[in-house]
C-alpha positions in Angstrom: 91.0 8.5 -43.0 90.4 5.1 -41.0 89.7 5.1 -37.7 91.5 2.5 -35.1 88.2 1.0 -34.4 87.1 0.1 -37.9 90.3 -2.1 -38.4 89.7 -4.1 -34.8 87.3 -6.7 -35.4 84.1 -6.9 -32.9 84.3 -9.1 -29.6 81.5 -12.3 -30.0 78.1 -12.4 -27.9 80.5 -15.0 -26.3 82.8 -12.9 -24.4 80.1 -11.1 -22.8 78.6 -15.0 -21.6 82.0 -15.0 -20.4 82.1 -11.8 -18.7 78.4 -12.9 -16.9 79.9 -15.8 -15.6 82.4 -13.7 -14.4 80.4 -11.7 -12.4 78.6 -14.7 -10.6 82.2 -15.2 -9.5 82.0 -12.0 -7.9 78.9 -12.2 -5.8 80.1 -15.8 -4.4 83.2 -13.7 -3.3 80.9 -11.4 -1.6 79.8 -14.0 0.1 83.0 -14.9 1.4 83.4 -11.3 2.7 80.1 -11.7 4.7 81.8 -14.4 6.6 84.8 -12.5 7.2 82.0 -10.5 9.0 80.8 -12.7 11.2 84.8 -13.5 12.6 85.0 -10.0 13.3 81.9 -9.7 15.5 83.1 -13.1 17.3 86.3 -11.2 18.1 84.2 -7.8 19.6 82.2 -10.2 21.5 85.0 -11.8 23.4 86.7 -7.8 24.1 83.2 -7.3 25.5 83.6 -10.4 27.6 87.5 -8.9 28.9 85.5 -6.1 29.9 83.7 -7.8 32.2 86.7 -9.3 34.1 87.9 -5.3 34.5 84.9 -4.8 35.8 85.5 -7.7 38.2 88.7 -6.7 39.4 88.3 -3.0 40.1 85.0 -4.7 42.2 88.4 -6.3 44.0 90.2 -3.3 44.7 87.3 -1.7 46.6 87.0 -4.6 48.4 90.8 -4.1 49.6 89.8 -0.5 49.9 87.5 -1.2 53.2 90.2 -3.3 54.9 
């Protein structure tokens, strides 16, 4: 008997240049995601920075307090 994967012919040292390159593609896509990153810790930064003001205004409400 014949086996399927003696009647598929073999892929060229070509496709796996192909696949290579691929994979470069990848890594610049990392990249990208690194970036991503960065935006998020931009956004924590300014929550941190919301915080303060809270802070501020409950500094405001004791004031009112000792009236």
């Amino acid at each position: 008997m014949v086996s399927c994967g003696e009647d598929r012919p073999k892929r060229s040292y070509l496709s796996v240049d192909d696949l290579n390159v691929g994979g470069d593609d990848l890594s610049a896509g990392g990249d990208d995601l690194s970036a991503v990153g960065d935006d998020l810790n931009v956004c924590v930064d300014d929550m941190s920075a919301g915080g303060g003001d809270l802070s501020a205004d409950g500094d405001d409400l004791n004031a009112g307090g000792g009236v």
